[in-house]
C-alpha positions as CSV (number, residue, x, y, z in Angstrom):
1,X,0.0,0.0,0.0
2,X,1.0,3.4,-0.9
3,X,0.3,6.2,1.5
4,X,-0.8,9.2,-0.1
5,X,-0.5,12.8,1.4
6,X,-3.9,14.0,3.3
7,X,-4.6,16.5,0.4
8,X,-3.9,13.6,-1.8
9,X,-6.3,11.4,-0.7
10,X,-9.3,14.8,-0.1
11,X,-9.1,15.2,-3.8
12,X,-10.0,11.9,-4.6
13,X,-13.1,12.3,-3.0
14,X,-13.9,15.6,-5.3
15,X,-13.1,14.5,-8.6
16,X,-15.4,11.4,-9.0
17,X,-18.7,13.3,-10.4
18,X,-18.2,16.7,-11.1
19,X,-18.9,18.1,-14.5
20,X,-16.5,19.5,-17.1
21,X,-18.2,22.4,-16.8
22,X,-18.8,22.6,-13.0
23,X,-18.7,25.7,-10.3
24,X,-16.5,24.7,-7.4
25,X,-15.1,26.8,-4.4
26,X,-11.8,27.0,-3.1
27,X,-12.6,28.1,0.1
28,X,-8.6,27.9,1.3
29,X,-6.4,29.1,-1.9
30,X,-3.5,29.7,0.3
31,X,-0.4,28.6,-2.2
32,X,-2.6,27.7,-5.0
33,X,-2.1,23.8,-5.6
34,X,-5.9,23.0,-4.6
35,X,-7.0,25.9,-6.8
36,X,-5.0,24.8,-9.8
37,X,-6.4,20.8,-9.5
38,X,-9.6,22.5,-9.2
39,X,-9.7,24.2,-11.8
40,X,-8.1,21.5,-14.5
41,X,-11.3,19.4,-13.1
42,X,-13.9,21.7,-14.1
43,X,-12.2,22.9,-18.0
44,X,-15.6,24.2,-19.1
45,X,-16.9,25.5,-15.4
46,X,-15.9,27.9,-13.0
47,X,-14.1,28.0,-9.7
48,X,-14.1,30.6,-7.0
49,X,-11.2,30.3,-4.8
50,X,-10.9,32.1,-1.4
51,X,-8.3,34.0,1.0
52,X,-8.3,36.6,3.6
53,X,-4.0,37.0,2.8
54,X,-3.0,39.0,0.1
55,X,0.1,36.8,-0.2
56,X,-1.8,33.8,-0.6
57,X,-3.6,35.7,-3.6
58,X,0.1,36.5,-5.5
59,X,0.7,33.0,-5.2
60,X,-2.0,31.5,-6.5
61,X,-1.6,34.0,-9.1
62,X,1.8,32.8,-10.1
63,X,1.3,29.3,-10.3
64,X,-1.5,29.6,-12.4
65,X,0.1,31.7,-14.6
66,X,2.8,29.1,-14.3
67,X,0.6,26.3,-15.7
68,X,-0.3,28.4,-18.7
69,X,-3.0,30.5,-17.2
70,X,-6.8,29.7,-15.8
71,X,-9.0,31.6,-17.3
72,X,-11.8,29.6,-15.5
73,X,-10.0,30.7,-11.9
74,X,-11.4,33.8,-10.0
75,X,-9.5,34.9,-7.0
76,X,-11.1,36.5,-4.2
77,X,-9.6,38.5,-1.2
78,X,-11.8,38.1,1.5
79,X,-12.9,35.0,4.0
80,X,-14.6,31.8,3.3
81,X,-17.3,32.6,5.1
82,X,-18.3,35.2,3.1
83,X,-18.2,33.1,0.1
84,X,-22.1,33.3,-0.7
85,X,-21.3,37.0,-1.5
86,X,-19.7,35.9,-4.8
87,X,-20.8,32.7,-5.8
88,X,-24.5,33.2,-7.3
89,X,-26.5,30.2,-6.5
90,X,-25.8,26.3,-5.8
91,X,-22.3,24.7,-6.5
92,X,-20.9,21.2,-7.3
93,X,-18.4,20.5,-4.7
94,X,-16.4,22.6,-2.3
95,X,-12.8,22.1,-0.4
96,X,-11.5,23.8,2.4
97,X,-7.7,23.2,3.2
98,X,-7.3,24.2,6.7
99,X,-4.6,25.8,9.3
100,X,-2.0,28.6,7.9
101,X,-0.6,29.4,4.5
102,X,2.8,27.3,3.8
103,X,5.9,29.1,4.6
104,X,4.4,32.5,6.0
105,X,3.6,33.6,9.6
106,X,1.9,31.0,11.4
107,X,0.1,33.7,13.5
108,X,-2.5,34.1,10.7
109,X,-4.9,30.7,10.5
110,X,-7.9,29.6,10.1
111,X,-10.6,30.5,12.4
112,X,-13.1,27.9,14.4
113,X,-15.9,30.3,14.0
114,X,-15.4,31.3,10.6
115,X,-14.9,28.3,9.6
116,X,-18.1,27.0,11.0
117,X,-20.0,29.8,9.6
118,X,-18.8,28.5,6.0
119,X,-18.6,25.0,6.3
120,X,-22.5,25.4,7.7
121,X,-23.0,27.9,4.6
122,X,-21.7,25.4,2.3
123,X,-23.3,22.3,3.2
124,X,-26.6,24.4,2.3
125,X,-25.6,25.3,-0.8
126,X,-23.9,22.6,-2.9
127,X,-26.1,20.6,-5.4
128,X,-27.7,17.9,-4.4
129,X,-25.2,14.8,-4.7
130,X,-22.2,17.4,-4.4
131,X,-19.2,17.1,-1.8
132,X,-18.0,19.3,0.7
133,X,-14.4,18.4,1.6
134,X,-12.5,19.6,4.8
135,X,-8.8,19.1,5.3
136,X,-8.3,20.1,9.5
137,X,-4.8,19.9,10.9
138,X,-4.8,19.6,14.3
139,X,-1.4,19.6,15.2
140,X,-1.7,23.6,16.6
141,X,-4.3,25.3,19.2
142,X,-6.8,26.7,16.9
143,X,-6.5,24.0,14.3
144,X,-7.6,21.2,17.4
145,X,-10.5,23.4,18.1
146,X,-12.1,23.6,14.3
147,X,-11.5,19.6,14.2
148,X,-13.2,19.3,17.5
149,X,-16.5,21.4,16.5
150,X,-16.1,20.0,13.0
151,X,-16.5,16.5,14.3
152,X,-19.4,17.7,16.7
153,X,-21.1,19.5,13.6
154,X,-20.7,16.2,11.4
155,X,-22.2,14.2,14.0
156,X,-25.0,16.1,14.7
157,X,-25.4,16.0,10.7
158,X,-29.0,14.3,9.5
159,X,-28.2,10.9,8.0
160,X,-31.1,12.1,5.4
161,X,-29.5,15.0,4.1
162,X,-25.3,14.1,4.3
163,X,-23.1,11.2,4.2
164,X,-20.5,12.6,6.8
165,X,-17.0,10.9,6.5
166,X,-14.2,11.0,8.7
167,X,-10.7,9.6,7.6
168,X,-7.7,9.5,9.3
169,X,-4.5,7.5,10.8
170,X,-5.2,6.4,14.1
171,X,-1.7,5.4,14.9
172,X,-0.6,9.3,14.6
173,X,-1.8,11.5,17.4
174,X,-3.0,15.1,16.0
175,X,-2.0,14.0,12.5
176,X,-4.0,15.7,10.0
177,X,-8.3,14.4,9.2
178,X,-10.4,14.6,6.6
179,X,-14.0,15.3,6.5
180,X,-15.9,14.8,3.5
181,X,-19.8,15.5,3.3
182,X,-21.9,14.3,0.5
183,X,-25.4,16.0,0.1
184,X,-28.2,13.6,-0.4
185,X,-31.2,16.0,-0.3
C-alpha cells in the first residue's frame, strides 16, 4: 500500500462526479495547488477560490500563470465565510484546506468560528449529490478546536441530508483528518 499525502487522498473524494463544466469553491487558496487541481477538473466551469492574505492571492496567481494560465480561476480576497457573496446560486463540490498558509507567519490561520459559519454555509448550498471536503490539521491550538467542533457538527449531521465521512490514521496523534460530506437531499 502506498500512502498518499492528506490533500492527496481529499481530492480523490472531489473528482469522481463533477462536471466538465462545474462551479467549485476554493474556500482555502493559500499557495494555489488546490486551486489549480480544481480548476483542470472543471475545463468548461468555473471555480471561485478564497483567502483573507494577500500573499496567498500572489501566489495563486503565479502558479496559475505558471501552468499556462486559468481563465476559468477567480480569485477573491476576502474570507470563506463570506463566500455566498460571490458565488451566485448552488455549486458542485467545495474544499477547504485548513490551518496557515505554507511558509508565511503562522500567526494568521484559520478560524473555528469562521470556519463554522462556511462549512455550515456550504453544506446548504452545494447541489444535491455534491461534496463538501475539509482538510483540519490539528497539530496547533486553533486547528484542534475547528476539528473538535467540526466533528461535533458532522455528528450532529442528518443521515437524510449528508453522508459525513471521517478519515484518518489512528496510529498518529493530532495527525492531520479529513472530512468529507456528500449531500443527499
Amino acid at each position: 500500500m502506498k500512502t498518499r499525502s492528506i490533500t492527496e487522498v481529499a481530492k480523490s473524494f472531489l473528482n469522481e462526479e463533477i462536471p466538465k463544466d462545474g462551479i467549485i469553491c476554493d474556500f482555502t487558496m493559500g499557495g494555489g495547488h488546490d486551486t489549480l487541481y480544481l480548476s483542470d477538473l472543471v475545463p468548461e466551469g468555473k471555480v471561485y477560490a478564497f483567502d483573507i492574505q494577500p500573499l496567498a492571492l500572489e501566489r495563486t496567481r503565479k502558479r496559475l500563470e505558471e501552468a499556462g494560465g486559468r481563465p476559468n480561476v477567480q480569485l477573491i480576497l476576502d474570507s470563506h465565510e463570506n463566500f455566498d457573496r460571490y458565488v451566485p446560486g448552488e455549486f458542485d463540490a467545495g474544499m477547504f484546506n485548513l490551518g496557515y498558509l505554507p511558509t508565511s507567519d503562522h500567526v494568521v490561520t484559520t478560524k473555528a468560528e469562521t470556519t463554522m459559519a462556511a462549512v455550515s454555509k456550504a453544506l446548504e448550498r452545494v447541489k444535491v449529490g455534491g461534496t463538501v471536503v475539509v482538510v483540519v490539521y490539528p497539530g496547533h491550538p486553533e486547528g484542534k478546536r475547528e476539528g473538535e467542533l467540526l466533528l461535533e457538527f458532522a455528528s450532529s449531521l442528518s443521515d437524510r441530508k449528508y453522508d459525513a465521512t471521517y478519515y484518518r490514521l489512528v496510529n498518529i496523534p493530532d495527525c492531520p483528518f479529513i472530512l468529507a460530506f456528500q449531500k443527499r437531499q
